[in-house]
C-alpha positions as CSV (number, residue, x, y, z in Angstrom):
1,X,97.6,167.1,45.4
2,X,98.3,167.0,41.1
3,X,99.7,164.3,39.3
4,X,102.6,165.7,37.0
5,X,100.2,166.1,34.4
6,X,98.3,168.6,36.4
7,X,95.2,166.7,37.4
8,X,94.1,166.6,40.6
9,X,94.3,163.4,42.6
10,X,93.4,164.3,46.6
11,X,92.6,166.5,49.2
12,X,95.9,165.8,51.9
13,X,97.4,167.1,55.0
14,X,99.6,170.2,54.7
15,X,101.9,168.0,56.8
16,X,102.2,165.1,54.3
17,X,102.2,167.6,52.0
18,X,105.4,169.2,53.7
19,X,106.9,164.7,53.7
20,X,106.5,164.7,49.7
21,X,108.3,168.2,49.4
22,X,111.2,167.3,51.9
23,X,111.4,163.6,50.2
24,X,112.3,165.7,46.3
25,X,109.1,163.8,45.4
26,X,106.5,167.1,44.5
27,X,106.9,170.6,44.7
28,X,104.7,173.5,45.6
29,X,102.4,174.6,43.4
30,X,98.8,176.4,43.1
31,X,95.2,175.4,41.3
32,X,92.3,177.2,41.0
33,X,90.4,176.0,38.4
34,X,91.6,172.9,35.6
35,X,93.0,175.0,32.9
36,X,94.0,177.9,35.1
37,X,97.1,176.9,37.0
38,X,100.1,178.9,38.4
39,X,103.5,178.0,40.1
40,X,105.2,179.4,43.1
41,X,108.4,179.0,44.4
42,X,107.3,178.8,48.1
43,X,104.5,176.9,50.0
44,X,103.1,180.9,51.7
45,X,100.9,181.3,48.6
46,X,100.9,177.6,47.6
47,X,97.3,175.5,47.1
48,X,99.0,172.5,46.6
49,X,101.5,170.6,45.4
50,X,102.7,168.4,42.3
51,X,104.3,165.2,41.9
52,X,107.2,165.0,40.2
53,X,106.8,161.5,39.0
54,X,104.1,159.5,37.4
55,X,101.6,157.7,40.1
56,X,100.7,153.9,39.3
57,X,97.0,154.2,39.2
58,X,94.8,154.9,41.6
59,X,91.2,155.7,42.3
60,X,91.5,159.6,41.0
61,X,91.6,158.4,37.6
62,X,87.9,157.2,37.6
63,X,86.4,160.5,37.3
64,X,82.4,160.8,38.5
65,X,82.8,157.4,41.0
66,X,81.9,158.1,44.9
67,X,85.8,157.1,45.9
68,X,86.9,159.9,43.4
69,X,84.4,162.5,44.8
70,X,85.6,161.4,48.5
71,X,89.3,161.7,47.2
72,X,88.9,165.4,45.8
73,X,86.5,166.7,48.7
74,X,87.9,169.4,51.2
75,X,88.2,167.6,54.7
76,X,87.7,169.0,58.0
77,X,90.1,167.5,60.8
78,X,86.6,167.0,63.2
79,X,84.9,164.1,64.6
80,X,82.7,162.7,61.8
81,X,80.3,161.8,64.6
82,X,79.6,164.9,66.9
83,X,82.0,167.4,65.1
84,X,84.6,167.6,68.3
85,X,87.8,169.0,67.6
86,X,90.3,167.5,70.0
87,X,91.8,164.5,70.6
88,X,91.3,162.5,67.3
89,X,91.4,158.4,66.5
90,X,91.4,156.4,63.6
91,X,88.1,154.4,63.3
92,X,88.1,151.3,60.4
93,X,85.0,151.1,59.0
94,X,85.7,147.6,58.5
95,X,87.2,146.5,61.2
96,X,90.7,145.9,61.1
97,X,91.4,142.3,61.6
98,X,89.0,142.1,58.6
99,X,90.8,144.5,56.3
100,X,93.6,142.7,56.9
101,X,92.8,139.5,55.4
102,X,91.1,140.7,52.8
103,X,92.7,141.1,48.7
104,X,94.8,144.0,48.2
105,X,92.2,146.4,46.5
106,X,90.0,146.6,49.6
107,X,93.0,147.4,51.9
108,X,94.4,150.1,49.7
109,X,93.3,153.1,48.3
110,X,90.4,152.8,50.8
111,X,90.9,156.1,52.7
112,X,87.4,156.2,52.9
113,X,86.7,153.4,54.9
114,X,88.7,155.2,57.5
115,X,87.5,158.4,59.7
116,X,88.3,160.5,62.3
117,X,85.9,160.1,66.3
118,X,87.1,161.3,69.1
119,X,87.4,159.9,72.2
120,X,83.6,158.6,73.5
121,X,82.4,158.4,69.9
122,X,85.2,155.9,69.4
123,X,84.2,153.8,72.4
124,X,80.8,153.5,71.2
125,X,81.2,152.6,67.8
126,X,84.0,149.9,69.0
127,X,81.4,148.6,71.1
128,X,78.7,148.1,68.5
129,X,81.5,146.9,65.7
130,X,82.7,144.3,68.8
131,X,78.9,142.9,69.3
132,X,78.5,142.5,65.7
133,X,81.8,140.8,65.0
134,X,80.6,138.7,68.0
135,X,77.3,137.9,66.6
136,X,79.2,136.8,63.0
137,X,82.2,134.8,64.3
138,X,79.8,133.1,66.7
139,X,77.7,131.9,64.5
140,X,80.2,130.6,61.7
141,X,81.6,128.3,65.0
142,X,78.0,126.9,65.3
143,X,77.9,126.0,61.6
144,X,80.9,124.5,61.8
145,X,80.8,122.9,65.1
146,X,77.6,121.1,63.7
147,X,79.4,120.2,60.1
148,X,82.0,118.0,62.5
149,X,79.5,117.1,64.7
150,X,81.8,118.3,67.8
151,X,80.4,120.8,70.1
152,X,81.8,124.2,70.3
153,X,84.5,122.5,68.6
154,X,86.0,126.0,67.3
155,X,85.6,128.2,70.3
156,X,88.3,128.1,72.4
157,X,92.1,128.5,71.8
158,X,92.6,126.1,73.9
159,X,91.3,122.8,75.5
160,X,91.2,120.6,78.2
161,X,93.3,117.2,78.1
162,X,91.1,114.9,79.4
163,X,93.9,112.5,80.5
164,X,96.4,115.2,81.6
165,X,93.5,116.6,84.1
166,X,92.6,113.4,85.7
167,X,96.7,113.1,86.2
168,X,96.5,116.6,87.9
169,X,93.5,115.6,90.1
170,X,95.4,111.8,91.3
171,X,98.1,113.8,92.1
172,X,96.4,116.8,93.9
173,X,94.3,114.0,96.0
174,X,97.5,112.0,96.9
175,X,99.3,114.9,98.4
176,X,96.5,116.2,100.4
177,X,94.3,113.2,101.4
178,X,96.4,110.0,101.1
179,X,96.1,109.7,104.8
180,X,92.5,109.7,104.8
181,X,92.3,107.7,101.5
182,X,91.2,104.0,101.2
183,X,94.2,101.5,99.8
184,X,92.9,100.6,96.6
185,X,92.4,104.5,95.8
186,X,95.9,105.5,96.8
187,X,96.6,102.0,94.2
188,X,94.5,103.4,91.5
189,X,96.0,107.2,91.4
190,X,99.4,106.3,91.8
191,X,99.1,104.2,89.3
192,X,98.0,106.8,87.3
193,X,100.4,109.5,88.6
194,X,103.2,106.9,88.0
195,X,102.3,106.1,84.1
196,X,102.5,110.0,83.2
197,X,106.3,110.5,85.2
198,X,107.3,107.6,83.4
199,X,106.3,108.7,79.6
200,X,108.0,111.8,80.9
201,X,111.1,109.6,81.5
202,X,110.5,108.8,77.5
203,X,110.2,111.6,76.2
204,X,113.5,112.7,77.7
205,X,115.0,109.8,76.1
206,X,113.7,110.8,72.7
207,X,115.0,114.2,73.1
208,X,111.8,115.9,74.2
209,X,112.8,118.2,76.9
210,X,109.9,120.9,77.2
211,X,111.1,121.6,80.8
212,X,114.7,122.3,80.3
213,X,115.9,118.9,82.3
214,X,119.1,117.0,81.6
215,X,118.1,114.3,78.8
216,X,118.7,111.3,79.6
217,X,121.1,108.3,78.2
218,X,118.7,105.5,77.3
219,X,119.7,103.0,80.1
220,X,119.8,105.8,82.5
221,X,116.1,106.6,81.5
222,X,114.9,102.8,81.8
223,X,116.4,102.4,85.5
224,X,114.8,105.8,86.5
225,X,111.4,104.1,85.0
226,X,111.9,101.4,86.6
227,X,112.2,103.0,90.4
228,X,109.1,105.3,89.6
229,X,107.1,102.2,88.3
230,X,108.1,100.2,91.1
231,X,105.4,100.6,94.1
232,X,107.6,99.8,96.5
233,X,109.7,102.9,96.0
234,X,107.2,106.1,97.5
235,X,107.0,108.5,95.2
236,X,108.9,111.7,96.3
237,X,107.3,115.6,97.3
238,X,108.9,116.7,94.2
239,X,107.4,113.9,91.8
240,X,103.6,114.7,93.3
241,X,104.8,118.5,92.7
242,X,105.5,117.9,89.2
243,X,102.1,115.7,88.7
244,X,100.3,118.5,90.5
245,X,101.5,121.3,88.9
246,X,100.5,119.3,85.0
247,X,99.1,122.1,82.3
248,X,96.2,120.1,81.2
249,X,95.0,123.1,78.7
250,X,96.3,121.7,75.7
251,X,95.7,123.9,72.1
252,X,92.8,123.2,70.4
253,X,93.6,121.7,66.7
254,X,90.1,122.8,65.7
255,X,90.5,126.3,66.1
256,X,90.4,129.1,63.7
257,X,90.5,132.9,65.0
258,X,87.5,134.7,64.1
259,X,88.8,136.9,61.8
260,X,89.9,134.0,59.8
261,X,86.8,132.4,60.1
262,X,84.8,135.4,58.7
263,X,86.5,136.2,55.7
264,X,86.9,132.3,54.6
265,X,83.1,132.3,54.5
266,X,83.4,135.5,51.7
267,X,85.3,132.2,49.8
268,X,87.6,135.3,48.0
269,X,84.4,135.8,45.9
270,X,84.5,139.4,44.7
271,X,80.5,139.9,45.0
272,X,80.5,138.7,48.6
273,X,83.9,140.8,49.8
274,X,81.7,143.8,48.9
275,X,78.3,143.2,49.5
276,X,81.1,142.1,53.5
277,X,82.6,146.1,53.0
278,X,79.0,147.6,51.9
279,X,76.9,146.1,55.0
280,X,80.0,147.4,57.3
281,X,79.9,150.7,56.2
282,X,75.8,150.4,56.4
283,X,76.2,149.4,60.5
């Protein structure tokens, strides 16, 4: 592909090639040699094509660099890895939820950092790009897990509710052993099991309705409070349901995903972002 002054920008597909024709955007053309240039009115004889507009920029401009060598080398539509010719993927070099979070000039005009596997050469280079951005994410969590002083603070989505789970086990025990239970522990977990239907019965009354239900009018919440507060009234099959049936796995405020967590350690510094793209194109 030329520029509209003629100089050559990048090897391309003949079908993108065929998109910036159709889009009025470049028109066929042929190059030989720079100086030696010729124009044809179809694509049969054409070598490539010419823009008809002036591109912003771009790598081609910096003549001699390894990204301007890469952008002007012929390509061969082949597995870079064992030279197979059939059914091609995309590999990112740097992995993709990397390159995503990383400035604008290492996303773009990057082509490089992109290549063709097929199949099984794909599935082992995701396996070996997987156990490295393991190894890395794993060990930013430990850093930081030991800078709060909370273990595995940063590892997990989510996290158990310590309160919320002994709820769900008082609840599980009173409907399948509160006939084989002694008194003061059937006391002790209804208590409990009691104290979290009744802040439900609050946050009804503040407007908090997670579960869909009717909320409440304010006196209408208290008396309900009242009755499940009261141990005189048995609690019903559908209140032990509800306590039983609690999602104690509660999201962890401490988490970061690990792409996140890798590219904040780069700290947007331009050195470190490419000494992050170098080593990835080294593995």
């Amino acid at each position: 592909m030329l520029d509209n002054n003629r100089e050559p920008m990048c090897t391309i597909s003949l079908k993108k090639a065929r998109w910036y024709v159709r889009k009025g955007i470049a028109e066929w053309s042929s190059f030989i040699e720079h100086g030696n240039q010729s124009t044809d009115n179809g694509q049969e004889e054409a070598k490539c094509i010419k823009l008809l507009f002036e591109p912003s920029g771009g790598n081609y401009q910096n003549t001699g660099t390894p990204e301007n060598l890469y952008l002007k080398s012929a390509k061969q539509n082949v597995c870079v890895a064992c030279g197979s010719t059939d059914h091609h993927m995309r590999h990112y070099i740097v992995p993709y939820a990397y390159r995503t979070l990383l400035p604008d000039q290492y996303k773009t005009h990057m082509s490089h950092d992109i290549v063709i596997l097929c199949p099984e050469c794909h599935v082992s280079c995701e396996k070996l790009s997987k156990a490295k951005m393991k190894s890395m994410e794993n060990a930013l969590r430990d850093d930081l897990s030991k800078e709060v002083g909370i273990e595995n603070a940063f590892c997990s989505p989510v996290v158990d509710d310590a309160e919320l789970h002994h709820v769900r086990s008082c609840a599980i025990a009173l409907a399948r052993w509160r006939c084989t239970m002694p008194e003061d522990k059937i006391e002790s977990h209804e208590k409990v099991v009691r104290g979290y239907l009744a802040g439900i019965v609050n946050a009804k009354c503040c407007g908090e309705n997670e579960d869909g239900d009717k909320i409440m009018m304010k006196d209408e919440a208290q008396e309900h409070k009242k009755r499940i507060l009261d141990r005189s009234v048995p609690l019903t099959k559908q209140q032990l349901q509800k306590a039983c049936s609690v999602n104690y796995r509660v999201k962890n405020p401490h988490y970061i995903s690990g792409s996140e967590l890798v590219v904040r350690s780069l700290s947007g510094d331009a050195k470190k972002i490419e000494n992050f793209v170098v080593d990835w194109r080294k593995h």
